[in-house]
C-alpha positions as CSV (number, residue, x, y, z in Angstrom):
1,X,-30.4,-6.8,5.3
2,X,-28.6,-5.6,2.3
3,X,-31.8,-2.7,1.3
4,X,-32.4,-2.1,5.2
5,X,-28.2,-0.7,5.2
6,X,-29.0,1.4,2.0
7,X,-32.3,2.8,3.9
8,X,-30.0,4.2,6.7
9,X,-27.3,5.6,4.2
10,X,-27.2,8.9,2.9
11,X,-26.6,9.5,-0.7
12,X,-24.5,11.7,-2.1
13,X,-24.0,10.8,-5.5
14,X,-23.1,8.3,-7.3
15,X,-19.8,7.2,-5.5
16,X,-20.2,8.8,-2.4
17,X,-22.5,7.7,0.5
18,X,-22.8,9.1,4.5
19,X,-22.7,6.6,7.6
20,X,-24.5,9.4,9.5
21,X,-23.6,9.6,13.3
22,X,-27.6,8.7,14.3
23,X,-26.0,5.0,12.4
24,X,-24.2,4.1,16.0
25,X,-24.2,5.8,19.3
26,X,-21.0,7.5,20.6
27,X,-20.1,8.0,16.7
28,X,-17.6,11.6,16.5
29,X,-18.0,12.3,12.7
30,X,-19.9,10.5,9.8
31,X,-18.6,7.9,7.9
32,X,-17.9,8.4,4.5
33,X,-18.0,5.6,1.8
34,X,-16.5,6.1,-1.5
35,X,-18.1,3.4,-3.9
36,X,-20.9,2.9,-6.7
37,X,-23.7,0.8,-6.6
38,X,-22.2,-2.7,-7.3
39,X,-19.0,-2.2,-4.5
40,X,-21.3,-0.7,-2.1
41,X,-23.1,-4.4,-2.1
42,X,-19.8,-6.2,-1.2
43,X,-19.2,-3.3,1.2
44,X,-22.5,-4.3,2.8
45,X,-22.2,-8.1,2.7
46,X,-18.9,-7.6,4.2
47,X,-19.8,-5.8,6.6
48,X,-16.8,-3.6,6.8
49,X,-19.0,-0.7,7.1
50,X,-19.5,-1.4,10.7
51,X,-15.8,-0.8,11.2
52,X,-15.8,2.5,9.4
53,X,-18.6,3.8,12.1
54,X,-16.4,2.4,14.8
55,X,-13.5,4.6,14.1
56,X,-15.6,7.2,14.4
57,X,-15.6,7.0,17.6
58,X,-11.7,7.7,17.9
59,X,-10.8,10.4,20.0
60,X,-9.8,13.3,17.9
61,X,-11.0,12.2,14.3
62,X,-12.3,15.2,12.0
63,X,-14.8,15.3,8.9
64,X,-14.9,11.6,8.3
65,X,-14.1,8.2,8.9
66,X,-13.1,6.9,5.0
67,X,-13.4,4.0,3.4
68,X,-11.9,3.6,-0.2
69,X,-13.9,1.2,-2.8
70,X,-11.5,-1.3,-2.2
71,X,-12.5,-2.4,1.5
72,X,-13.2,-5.2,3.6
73,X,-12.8,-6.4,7.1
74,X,-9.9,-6.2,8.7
75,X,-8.2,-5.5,12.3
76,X,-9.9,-2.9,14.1
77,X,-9.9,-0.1,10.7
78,X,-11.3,-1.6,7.8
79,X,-8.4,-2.1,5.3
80,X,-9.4,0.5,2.6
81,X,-9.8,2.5,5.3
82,X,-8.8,6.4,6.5
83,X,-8.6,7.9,9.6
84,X,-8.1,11.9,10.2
85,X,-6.7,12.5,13.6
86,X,-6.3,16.0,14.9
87,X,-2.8,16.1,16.5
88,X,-4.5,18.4,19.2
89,X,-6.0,16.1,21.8
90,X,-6.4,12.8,19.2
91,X,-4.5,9.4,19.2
92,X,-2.9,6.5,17.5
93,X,-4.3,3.3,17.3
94,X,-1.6,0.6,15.5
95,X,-4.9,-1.0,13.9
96,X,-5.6,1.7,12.0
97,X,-2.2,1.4,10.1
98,X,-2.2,-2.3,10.0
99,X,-0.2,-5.5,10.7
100,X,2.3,-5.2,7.3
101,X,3.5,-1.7,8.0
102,X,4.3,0.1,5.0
103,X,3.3,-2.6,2.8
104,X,3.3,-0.4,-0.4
105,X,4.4,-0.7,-4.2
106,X,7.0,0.9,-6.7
107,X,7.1,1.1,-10.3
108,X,10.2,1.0,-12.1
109,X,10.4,2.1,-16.2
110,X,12.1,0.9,-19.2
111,X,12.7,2.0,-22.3
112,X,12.5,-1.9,-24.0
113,X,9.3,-2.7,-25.7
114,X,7.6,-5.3,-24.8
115,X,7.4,-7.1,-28.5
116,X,11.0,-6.6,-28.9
117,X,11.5,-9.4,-25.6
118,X,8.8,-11.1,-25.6
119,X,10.8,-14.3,-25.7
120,X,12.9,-13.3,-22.5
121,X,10.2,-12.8,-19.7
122,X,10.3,-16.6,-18.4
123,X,14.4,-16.2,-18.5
124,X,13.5,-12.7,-16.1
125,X,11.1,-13.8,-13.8
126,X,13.6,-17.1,-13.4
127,X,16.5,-15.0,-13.1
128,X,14.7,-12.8,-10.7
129,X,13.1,-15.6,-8.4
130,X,16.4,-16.8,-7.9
131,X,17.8,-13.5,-7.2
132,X,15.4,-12.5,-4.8
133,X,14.4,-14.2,-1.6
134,X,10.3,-15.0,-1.5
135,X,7.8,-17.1,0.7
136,X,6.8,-17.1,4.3
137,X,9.9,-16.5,6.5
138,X,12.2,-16.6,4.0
139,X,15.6,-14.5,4.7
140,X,18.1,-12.4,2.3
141,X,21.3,-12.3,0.9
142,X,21.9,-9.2,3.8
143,X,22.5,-10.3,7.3
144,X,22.6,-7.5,9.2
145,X,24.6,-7.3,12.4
146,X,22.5,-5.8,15.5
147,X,24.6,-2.2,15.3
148,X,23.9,-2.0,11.4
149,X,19.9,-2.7,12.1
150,X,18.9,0.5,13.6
151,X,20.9,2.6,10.9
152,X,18.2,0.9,8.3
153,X,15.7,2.0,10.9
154,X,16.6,5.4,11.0
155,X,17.9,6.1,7.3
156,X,15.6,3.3,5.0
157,X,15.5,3.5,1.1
158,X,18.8,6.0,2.4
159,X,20.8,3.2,4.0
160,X,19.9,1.0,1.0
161,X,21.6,3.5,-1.6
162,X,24.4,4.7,0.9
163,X,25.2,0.9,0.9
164,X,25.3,0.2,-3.0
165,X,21.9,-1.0,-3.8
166,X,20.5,1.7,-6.0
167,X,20.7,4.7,-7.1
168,X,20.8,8.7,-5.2
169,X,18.1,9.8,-7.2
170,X,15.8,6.7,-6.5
171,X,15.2,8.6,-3.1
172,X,13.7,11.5,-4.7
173,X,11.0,8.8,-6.4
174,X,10.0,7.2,-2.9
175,X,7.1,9.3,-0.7
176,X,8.9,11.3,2.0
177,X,12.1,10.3,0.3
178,X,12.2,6.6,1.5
179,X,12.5,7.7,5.3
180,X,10.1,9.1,7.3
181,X,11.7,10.8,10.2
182,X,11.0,10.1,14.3
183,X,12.0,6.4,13.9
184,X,13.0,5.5,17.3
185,X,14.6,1.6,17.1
186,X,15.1,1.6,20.5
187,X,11.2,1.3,20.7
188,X,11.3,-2.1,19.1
189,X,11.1,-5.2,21.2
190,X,14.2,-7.7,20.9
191,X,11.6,-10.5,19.4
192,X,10.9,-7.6,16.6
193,X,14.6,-6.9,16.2
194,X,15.6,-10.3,15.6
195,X,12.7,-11.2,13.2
196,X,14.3,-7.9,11.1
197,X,17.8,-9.4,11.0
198,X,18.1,-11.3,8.0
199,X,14.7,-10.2,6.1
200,X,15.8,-7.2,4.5
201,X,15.8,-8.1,0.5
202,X,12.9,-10.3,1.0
203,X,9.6,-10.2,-0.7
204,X,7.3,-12.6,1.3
205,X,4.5,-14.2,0.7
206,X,0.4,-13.6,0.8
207,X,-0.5,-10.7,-1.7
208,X,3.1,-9.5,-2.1
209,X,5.0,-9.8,-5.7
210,X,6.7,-8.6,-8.1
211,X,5.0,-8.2,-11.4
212,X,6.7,-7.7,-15.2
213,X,4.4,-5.7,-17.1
214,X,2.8,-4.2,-20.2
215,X,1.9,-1.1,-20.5
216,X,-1.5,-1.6,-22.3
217,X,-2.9,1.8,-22.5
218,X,-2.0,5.6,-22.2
219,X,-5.1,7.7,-20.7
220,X,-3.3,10.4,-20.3
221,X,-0.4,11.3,-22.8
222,X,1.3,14.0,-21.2
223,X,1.5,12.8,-17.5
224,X,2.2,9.8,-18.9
225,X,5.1,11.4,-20.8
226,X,6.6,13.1,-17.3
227,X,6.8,9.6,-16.0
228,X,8.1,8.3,-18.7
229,X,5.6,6.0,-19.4
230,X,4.1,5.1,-23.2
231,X,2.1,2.0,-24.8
232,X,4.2,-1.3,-25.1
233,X,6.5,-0.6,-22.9
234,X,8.1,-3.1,-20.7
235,X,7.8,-2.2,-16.4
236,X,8.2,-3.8,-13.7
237,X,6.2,-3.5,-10.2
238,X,7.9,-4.4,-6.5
239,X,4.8,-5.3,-3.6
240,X,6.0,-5.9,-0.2
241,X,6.6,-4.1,3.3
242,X,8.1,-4.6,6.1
243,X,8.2,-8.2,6.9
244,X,8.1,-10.0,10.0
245,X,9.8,-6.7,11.7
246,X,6.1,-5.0,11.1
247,X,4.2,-7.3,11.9
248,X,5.8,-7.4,15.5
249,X,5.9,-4.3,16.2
250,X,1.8,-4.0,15.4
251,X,1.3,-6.8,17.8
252,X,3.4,-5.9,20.6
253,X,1.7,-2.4,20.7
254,X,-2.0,-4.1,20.5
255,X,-1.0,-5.5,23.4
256,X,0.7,-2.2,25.3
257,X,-2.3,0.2,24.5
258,X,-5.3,-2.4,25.0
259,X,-4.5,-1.9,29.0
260,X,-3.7,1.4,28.8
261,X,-7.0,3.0,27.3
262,X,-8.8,3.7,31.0
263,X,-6.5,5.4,32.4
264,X,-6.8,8.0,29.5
265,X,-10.3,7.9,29.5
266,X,-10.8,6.5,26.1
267,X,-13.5,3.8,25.0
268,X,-14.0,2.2,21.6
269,X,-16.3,-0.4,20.7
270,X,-13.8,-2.8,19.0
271,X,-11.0,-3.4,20.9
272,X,-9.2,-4.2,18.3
273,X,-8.8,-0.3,17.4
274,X,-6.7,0.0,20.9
275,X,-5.2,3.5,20.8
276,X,-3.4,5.8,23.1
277,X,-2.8,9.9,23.2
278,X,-0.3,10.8,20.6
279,X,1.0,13.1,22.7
280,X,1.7,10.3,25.4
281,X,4.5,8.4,25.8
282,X,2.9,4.9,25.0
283,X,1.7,6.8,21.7
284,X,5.5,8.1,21.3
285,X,6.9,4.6,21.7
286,X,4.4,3.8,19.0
287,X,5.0,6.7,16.6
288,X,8.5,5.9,16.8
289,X,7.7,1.9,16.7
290,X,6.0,2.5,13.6
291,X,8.7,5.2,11.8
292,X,11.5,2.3,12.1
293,X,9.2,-0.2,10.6
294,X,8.1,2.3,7.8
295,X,11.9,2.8,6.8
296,X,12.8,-1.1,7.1
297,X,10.1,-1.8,4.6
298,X,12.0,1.0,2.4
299,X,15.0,-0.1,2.6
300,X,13.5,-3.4,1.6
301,X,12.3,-2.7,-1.9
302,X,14.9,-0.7,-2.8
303,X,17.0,-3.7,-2.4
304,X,14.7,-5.7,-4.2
305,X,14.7,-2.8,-6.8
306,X,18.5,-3.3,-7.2
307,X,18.5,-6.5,-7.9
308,X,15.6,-6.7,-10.3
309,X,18.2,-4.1,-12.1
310,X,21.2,-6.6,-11.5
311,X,18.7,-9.4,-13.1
312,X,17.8,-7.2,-16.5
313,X,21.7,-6.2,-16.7
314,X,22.6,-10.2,-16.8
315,X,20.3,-11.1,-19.6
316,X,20.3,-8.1,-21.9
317,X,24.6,-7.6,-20.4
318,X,24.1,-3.9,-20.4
319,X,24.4,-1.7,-17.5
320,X,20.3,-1.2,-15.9
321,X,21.3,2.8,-16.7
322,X,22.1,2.4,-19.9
323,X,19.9,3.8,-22.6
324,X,18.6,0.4,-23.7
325,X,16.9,-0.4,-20.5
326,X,16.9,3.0,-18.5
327,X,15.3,1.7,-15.6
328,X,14.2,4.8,-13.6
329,X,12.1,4.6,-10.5
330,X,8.4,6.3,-10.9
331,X,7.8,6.4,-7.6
332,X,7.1,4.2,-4.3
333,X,4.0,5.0,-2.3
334,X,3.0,3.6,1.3
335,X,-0.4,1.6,1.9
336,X,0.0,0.8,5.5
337,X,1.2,3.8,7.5
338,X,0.3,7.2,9.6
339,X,1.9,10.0,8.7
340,X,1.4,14.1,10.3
341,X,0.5,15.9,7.5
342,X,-1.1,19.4,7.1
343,X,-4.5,19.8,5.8
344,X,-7.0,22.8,5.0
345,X,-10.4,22.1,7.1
346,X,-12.8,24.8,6.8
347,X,-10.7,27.1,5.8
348,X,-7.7,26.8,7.9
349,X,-4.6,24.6,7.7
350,X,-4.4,21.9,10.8
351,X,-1.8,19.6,11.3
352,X,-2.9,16.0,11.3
353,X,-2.3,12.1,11.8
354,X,-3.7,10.3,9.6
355,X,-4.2,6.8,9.3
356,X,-3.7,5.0,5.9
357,X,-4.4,1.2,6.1
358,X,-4.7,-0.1,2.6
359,X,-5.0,3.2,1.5
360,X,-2.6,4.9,-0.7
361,X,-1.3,9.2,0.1
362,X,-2.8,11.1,-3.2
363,X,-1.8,14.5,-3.0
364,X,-2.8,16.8,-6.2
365,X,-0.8,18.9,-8.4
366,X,1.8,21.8,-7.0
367,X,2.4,20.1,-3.6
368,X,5.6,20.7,-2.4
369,X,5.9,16.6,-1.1
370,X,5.6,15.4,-4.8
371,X,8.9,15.5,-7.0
372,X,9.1,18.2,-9.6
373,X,8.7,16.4,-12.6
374,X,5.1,15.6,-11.2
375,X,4.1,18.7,-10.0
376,X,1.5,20.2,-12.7
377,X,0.2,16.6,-13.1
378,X,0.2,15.4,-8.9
379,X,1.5,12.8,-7.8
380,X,1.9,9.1,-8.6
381,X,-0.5,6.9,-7.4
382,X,0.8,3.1,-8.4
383,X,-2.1,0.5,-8.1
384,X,-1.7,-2.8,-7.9
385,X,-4.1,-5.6,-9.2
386,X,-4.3,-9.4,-8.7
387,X,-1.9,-11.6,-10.7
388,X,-4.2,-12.4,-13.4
389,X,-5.5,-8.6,-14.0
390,X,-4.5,-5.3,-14.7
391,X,-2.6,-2.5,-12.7
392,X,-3.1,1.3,-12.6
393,X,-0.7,4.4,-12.4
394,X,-3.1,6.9,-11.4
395,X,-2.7,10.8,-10.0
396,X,-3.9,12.7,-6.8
397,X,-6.2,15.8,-7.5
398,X,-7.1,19.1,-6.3
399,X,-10.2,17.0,-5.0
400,X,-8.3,14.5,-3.5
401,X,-7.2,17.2,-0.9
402,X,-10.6,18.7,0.1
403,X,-12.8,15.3,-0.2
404,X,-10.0,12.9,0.8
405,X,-7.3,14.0,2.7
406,X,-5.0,13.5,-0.4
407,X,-5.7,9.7,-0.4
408,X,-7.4,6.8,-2.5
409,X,-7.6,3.3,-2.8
410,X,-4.9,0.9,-2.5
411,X,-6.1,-2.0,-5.0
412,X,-8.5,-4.2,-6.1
413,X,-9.4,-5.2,-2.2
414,X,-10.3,-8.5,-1.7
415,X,-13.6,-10.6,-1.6
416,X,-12.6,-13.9,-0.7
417,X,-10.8,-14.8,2.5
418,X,-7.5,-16.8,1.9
419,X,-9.1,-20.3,3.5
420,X,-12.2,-19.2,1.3
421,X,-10.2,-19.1,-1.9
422,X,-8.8,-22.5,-1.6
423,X,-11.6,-24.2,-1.3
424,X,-13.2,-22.4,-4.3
425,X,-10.5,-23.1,-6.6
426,X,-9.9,-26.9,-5.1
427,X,-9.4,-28.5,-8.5
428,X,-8.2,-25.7,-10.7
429,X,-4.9,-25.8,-12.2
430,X,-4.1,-21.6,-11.5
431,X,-0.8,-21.9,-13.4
432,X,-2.3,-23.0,-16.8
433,X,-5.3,-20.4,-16.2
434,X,-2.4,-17.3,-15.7
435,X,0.0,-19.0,-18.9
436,X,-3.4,-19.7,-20.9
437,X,-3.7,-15.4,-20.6
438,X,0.0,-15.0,-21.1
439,X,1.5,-14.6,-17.9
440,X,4.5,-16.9,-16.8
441,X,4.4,-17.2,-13.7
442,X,6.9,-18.7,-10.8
443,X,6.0,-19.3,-6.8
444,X,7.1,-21.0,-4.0
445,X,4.0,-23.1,-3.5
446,X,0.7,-23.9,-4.7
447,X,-0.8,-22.4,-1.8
448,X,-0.3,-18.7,-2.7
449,X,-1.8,-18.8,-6.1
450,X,-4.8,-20.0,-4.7
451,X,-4.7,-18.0,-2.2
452,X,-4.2,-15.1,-4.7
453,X,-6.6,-16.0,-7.3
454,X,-8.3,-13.4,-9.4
455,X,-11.4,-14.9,-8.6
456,X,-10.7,-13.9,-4.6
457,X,-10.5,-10.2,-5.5
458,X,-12.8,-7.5,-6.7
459,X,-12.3,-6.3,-10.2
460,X,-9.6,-3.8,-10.1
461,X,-11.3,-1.9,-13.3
462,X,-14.7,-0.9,-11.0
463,X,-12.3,0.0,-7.8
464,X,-10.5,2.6,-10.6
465,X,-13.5,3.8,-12.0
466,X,-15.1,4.6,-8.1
467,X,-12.3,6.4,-7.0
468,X,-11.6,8.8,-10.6
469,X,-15.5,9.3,-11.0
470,X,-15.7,10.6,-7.3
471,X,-12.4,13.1,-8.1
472,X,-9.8,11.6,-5.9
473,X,-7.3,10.3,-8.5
474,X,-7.4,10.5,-12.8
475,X,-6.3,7.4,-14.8
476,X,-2.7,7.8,-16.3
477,X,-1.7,4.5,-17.3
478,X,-3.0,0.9,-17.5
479,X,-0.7,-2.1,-17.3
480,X,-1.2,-5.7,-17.6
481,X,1.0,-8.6,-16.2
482,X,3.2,-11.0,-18.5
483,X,5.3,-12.3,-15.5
484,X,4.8,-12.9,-11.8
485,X,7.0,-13.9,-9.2
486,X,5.6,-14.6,-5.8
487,X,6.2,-16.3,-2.6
């Protein structure tokens, strides 16, 4: 099975490989497959590949349906998976940004050295488990009222600040400034509503966390240097989205668009990739659906971010600003979201929607959406691994904006299912293994580590090395976990 795939791809080089059209009948534009020789085998076995031909079928999709090294099967678009939409006569499918909208990651610097406090990490991740909210359905220390929700809709990592929990130029450090604008709250169901009420400040459970770190290596000293980044340091990365808010607004517009397809005259193979015009109003309801969840899950980490600040200011009692910790935001990037963007396709600039769904935006150097202090180097690209293995800051590239639509993987991508990953580690003590390599670690239940396992997840060092040998990102910084809290 496995050779007779290879026979029917084309490829390109080492890390890139063609679904052509001839691969499935109805197929728009090619797939495209960004991987080397010992991914693309997973990618096979998988069988996510079949999903990347099937968006290709999307009405309006241009140049390529993506997938980043780090794919596998999910709803309707593979997750690893891109989708360029011409605004002009395409549509939105809410599979092809995913269930946990705006899932997505920060990074936040210090200026404390890691061998200076080494001592301190369990008192940190303690302090910070108690501090912050975790596990499935767990609510925060916020309770909004039903008039203050839709302001976090509308304004995100903006309400957050404007209400204490950060800082004004932790905006500047979040992609399109921690609010991405057409949120519409009146689009969201009541049962969607609700479920956002008292989760804002939460982090969840599943794959979310948040991660102390080491910064092992510097690749790249003077990018590293704009972020503010160097060997030893002590950082600290926030994983979570929008909570049980996104997840209902993906599954009540499933549910709106499946129906509605015929009478637009579309047809796609999976159902699960149930789309509508953009341009109509079911797609507008979506758009604007989607927009409010995207700020929610803003708002979210930056109120996480505040109090992983409040946490470091009661052990070391100094203020989070002060010169000793200096804990500036890098930046926050979106994995699950769409997003109109401009791109040059054959030579002129067209306006877009593209689908990211565990894919992260990785626009190169000198574009005007990145801060300042990134733009000869591009920007930020924070990578998450399991919680037994490394983490990457990366950068986007010129490249990244011709071959990708200024975007690359997301993380490590699984290769166990959850149910799979229990029963392989039935037996195994995870906790030891993590404190055996260092890591303290601190969760709600035994369920999650197992769930989580490094074992369950491709190695996060071949999903880097795919993405910067193909051009899409360069290697900045490499960190390693000595603390984990999850749900």
């Amino acid at each position: 099975m496995g050779n007779k795939i290879k026979d029917l791809l084309e490829k390109i080089d080492d890390y890139h490989w063609v679904i052509p059209k001839k691969f499935q009948s109805g197929m728009l534009v090619p797939g495209l497959l960004f991987a080397d020789e010992k991914l693309l085998n997973h990618i096979i076995r998988d069988e996510a590949f079949k999903q990347v031909a099937n968006v290709a079928h999307l009405p309006g999709i241009v140049k390529y349906s993506m997938a980043m090294p780090d794919i596998h099967w999910g709803y309707g678009l593979p997750i690893g998976g891109v989708a360029p939409i011409k605004v002009s006569g395409g549509v939105v499918s809410p599979g092809g940004v995913g269930s946990d909208i705006n899932c997505g990651v920060r990074l936040i610097r210090t200026d404390i050295k890691y061998k200076s406090i080494a001592n301190k990490i369990g008192d940190l991740i303690d302090g910070i488990f108690k501090n912050i909210p975790c596990g499935i359905g767990s609510t925060g220390k916020i309770k909004l009222s039903q008039k203050e929700l839709p302001k976090v809709l509308i304004n995100g990592a903006k309400w957050a600040v404007d209400n204490g929990y950060g800082w004004l130029d932790d905006l500047e450090y979040c992609e399109e400034g921690g609010m991405l604008s057409g949120a519409n709250p009146d689009a969201l169901s009541n049962r969607a509503k609700f479920r956002g009420l008292e989760q804002l400040g939460t982090l969840g459970a599943g794959n979310h966390f948040l991660e102390i770190q080491r910064v092992e290596k510097v690749f790249d000293n003077k990018a590293a240097e704009s972020m503010g980044l160097f060997e030893g340091q002590l950082t600290v990365m926030v994983h979570t989205g929008s909570r049980g808010l996104g997840y209902q607004v993906c599954e009540d517009s499933v549910k709106k668009m499946m129906p509605v397809m015929a009478k637009y005259g579309i047809s796609v193979p999976d159902r699960q990739l149930a789309c509508a015009p953009l341009d109509s109003k079911e797609g507008k309801l979506y758009l604007g659906a989607m927009a409010s969840a995207a700020n929610y899950a803003w708002a979210n980490r930056q109120c996480i971010t505040h109090w992983v600040r409040e946490t470091f200011e009661e052990i070391f009692k100094v203020s989070a600003a002060s010169p000793k910790l200096n804990m500036r935001l890098v930046y926050d990037v979106a994995h699950n979201i769409g997003k109109f963007e401009t791109h040059r396709i054959n030579g002129d600039e067209i306006e877009i929607f593209i689908h990211r769904k565990g894919a992260t935006r990785a626009f190169g150097p000198h574009h005007p959406d990145i801060p300042k202090e990134y733009t000869d180097v591009g920007q930020p690209v924070i990578i998450p691994g399991d919680m037994g293995t490394a983490s990457y800051v990366l950068a986007g590239t010129e490249r990244a904006m011709t071959d990708s639509f200024g975007s690359t993987c997301h993380g490590a991508g699984r290769m166990m299912s959850r149910r799979q990953a229990i029963k392989s580690s039935r037996g195994r003590d995870i906790v030891r293994e993590l404190q055996d390599k260092g890591i303290y670690v601190k969760a709600k239940g035994w369920r999650t580590l197992h769930e989580e396992m490094s074992d369950a997840y491709k190695d996060i060092n071949d999903v880097v090395e795919v993405v910067v040998g193909a051009g899409i990102s360069k290697k900045i910084a490499k960190m390693i976990p000595v603390g984990v809290a999850k749900g």
